[in-house]
C-alpha positions as CSV (number, residue, x, y, z in Angstrom):
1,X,45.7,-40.2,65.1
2,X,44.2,-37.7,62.5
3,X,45.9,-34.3,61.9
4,X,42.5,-33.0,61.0
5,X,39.7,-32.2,64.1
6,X,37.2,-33.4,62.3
7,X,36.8,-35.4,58.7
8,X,33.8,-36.7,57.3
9,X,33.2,-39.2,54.4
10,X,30.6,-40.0,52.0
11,X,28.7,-43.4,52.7
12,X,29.4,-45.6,49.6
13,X,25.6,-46.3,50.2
14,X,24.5,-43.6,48.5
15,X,27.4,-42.8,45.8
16,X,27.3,-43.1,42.3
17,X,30.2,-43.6,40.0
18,X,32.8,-44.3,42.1
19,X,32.5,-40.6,43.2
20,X,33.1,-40.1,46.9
21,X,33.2,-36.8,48.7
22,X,35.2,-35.7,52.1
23,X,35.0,-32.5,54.2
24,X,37.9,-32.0,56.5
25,X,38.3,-29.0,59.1
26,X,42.0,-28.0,59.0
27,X,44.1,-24.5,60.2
28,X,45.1,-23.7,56.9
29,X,41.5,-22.7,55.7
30,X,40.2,-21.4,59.5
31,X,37.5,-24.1,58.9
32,X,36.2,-26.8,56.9
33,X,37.4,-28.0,53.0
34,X,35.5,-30.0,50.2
35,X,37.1,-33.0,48.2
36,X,35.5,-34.4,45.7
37,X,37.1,-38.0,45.0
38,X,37.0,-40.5,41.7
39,X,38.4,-43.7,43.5
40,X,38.6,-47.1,41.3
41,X,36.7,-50.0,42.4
42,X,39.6,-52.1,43.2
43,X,41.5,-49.5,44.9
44,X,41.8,-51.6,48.0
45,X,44.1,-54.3,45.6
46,X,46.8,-51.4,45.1
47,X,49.3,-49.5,47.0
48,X,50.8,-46.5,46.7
49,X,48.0,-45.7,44.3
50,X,49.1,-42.7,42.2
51,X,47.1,-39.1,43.2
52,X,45.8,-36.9,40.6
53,X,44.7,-33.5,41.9
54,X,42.6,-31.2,39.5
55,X,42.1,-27.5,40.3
56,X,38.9,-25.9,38.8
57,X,38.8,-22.4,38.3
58,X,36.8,-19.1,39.3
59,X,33.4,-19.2,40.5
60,X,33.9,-23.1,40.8
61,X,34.3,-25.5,43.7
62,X,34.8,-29.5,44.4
63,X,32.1,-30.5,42.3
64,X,33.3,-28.7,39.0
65,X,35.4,-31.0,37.7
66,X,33.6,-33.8,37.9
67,X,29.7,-32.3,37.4
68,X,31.0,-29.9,34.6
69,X,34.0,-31.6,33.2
70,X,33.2,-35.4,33.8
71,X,36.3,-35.6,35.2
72,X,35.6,-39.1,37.0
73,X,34.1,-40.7,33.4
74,X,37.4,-39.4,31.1
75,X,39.4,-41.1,34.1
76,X,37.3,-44.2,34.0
77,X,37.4,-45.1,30.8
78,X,41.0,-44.8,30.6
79,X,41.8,-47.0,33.0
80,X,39.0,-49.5,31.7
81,X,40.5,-49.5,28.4
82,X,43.9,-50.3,29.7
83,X,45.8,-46.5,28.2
84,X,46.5,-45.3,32.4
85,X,46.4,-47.1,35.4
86,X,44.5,-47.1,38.3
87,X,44.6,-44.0,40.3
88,X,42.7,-41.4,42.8
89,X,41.6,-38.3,40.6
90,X,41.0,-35.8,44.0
91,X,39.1,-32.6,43.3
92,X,39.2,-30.1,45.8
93,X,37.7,-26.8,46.7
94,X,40.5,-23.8,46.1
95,X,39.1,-22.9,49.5
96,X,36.1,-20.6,48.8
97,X,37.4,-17.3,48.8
98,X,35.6,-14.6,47.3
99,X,35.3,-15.7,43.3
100,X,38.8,-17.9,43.5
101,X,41.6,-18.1,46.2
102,X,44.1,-18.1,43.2
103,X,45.7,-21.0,45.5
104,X,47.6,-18.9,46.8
105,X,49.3,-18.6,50.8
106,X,46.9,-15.3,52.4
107,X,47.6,-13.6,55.1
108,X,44.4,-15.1,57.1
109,X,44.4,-18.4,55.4
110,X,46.6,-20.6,53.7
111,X,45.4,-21.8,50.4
112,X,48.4,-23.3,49.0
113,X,49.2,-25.9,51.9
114,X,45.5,-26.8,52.4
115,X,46.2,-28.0,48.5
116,X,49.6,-29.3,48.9
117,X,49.4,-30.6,51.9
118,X,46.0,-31.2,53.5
119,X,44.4,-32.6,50.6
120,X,47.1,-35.5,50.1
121,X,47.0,-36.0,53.9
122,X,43.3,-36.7,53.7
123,X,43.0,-38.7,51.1
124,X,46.0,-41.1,52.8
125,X,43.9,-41.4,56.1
126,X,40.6,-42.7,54.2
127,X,41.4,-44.1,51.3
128,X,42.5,-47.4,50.9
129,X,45.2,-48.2,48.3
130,X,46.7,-44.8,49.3
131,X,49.7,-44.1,51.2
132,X,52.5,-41.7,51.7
133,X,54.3,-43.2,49.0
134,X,51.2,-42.9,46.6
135,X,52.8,-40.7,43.7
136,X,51.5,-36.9,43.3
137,X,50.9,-34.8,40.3
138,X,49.0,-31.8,40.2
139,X,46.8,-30.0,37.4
140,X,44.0,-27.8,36.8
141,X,42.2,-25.4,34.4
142,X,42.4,-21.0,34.3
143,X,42.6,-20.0,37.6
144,X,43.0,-24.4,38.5
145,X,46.0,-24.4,36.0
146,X,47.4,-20.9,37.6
147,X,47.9,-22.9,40.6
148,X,49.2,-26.2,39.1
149,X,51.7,-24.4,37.9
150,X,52.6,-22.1,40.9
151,X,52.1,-25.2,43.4
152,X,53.8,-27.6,41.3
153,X,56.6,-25.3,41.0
154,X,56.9,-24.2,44.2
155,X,56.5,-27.4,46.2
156,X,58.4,-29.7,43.5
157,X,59.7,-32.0,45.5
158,X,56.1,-33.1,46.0
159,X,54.6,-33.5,42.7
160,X,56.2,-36.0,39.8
161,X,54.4,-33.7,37.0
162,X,52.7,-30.4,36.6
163,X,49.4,-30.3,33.7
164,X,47.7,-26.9,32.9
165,X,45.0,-26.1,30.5
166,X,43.6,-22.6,29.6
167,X,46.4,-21.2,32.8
168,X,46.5,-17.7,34.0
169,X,49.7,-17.6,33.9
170,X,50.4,-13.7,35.7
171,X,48.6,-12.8,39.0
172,X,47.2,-9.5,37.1
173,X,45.0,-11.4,35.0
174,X,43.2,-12.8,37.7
175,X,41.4,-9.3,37.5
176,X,39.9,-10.1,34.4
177,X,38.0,-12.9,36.3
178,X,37.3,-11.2,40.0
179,X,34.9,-9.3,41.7
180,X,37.6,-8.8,44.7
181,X,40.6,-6.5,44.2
182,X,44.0,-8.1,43.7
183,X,45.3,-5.9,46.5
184,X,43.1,-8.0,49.1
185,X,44.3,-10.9,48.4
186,X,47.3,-10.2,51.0
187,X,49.9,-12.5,49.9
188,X,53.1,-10.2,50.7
189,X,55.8,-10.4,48.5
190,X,55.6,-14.0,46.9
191,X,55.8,-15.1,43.9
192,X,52.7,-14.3,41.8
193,X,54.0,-15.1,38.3
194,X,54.6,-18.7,36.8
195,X,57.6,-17.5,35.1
196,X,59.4,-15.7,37.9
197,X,58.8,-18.9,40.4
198,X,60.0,-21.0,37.2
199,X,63.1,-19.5,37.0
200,X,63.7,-20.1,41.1
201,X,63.1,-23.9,40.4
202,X,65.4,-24.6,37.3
203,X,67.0,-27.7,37.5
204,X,64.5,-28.7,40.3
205,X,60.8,-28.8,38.3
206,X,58.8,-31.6,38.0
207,X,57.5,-32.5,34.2
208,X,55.6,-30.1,32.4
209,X,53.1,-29.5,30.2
210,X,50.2,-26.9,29.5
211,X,47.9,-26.3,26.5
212,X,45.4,-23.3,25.8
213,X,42.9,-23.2,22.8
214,X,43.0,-21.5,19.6
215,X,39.8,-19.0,20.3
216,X,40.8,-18.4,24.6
217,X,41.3,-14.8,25.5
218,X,44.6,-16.4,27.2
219,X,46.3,-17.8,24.1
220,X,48.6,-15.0,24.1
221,X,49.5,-15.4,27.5
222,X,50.4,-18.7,27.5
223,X,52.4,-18.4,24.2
224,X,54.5,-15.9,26.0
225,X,55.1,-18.6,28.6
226,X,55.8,-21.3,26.7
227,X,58.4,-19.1,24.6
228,X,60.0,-17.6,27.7
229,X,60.4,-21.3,28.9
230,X,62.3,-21.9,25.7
231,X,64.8,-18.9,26.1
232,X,65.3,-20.8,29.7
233,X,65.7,-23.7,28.0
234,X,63.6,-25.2,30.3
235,X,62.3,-28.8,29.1
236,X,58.1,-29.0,28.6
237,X,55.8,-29.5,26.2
238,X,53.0,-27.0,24.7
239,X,50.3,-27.8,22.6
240,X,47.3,-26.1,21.0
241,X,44.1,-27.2,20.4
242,X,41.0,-25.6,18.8
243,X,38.6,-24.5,21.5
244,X,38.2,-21.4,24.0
245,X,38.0,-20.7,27.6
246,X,34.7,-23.3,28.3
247,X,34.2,-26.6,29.5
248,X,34.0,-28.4,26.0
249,X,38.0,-28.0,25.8
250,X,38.6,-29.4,29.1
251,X,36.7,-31.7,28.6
252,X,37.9,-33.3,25.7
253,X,41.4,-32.5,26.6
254,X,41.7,-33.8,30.4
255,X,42.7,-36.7,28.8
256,X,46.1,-35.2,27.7
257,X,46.8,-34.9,31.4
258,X,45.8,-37.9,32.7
259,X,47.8,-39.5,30.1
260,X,50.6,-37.1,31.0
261,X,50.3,-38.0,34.6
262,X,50.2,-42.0,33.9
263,X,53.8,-41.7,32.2
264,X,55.5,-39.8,34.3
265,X,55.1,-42.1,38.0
266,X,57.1,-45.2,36.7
């Protein structure tokens, strides 16, 4: 029996590139969710096929990381060529909430389960190769990689690995990117930095790794993270890569993740 009232799935008719899409009604959101889903041809020869779950950022929605950031052709040609193995890339909506939900638990609606838990949930009732053994990591870009790295900390006994490229990594700077104002976001007294969550989970935190670009108005910020990590003594890696805060960087870099993902479900 389905936890969700109702769930609707593309018709492999009419899909291209191994792209399918799912819409699912579920409490958390008050109403319906978007998935977009890169699922391997020979999905239905695997089990406990590992699931990838990219976050896009503001103003985006299910669609953006795979019709802005060719999310499902990086994925495919690394698994063609043999560097990762086969896996579901899932790509959901943050929820639709003003300009971005942050991912984060509202007082109205619950962003961060409808990530954590409904989109896993989904994806194991309609996809075959997928179970609830399947293997969960959990990235994203900005805003996307602001909840990677509050989800995957958070919910760590979930996710086998955390990715993050270009992160907000405070919940201030969300103001830089939003119309709404931070105070109606509603989420109480939570958490709403990366590094005071962090240092709730040490000893507890799935792998880690982020990167930001050169030229990104968030450089700063996520230097300051990766050096407070360090003073924690907290194990991760942190690269930098020439680029700014635009699809070209994610683009080419997605790979790191994927390839990050890949080692860390043996």
């Amino acid at each position: 029996m389905s936890k969700f009232r109702t769930i609707e799935l593309s018709d492999k008719a009419y899909e291209n590139d191994e792209l399918r899409f799912l819409t699912i009604k579920t409490k958390n959101l008050k109403g319906r969710g978007d998935i977009c889903l890169f699922v391997p041809k020979n999905a239905a020869n695997h089990r406990d096929l590992p699931i990838y779950i990219l976050l896009h950022g503001v103003y985006g929605s299910s669609w953006s990381w795979s019709m802005k950031g060719g999310a499902h052709i990086t994925a495919k040609r690394l698994m063609d060529k043999g560097d990762i193995r086969p896996a579901i890339i899932a790509m959901p909506s943050d929820g639709l909430w003003g300009d971005g939900s942050g991912y984060l638990s509202h007082r109205e609606k619950d962003f961060a389960k409808w990530i954590v838990s409904d989109v896993p949930e989904a994806i194991i009732e309609t996809m075959a190769g997928a179970t609830k053994n399947s293997p969960l990591c959990i990235g994203g870009l900005s805003m996307g990689g602001y909840g990677a790295l509050m989800l995957g900390g958070q919910f760590s006994h979930k996710f086998k690995a955390i990715s993050a490229h270009s992160a907000i990594t405070r919940f201030e700077q969300m103001a830089a990117f939003v119309e709404e104002p931070l105070a109606s976001y509603e989420i109480g007294d939570s958490d709403k930095n990366v590094i005071d969550l962090i240092k709730k989970q040490q000893g507890q935190l799935p792998a880690l790794r982020f990167d930001c670009g050169t030229s990104d108005d968030l450089l700063e910020a996520n230097r300051t993270l990766h050096k407070e990590l360090q003073e924690l003594k907290i194990v991760h890696t942190y690269e930098e890569f020439e680029g700014g805060h635009e699809w070209p960087y994610w683009q080419r870099h997605l790979k790191q993740t994927l390839s990050f993902f890949d080692q860390q479900i043996d």
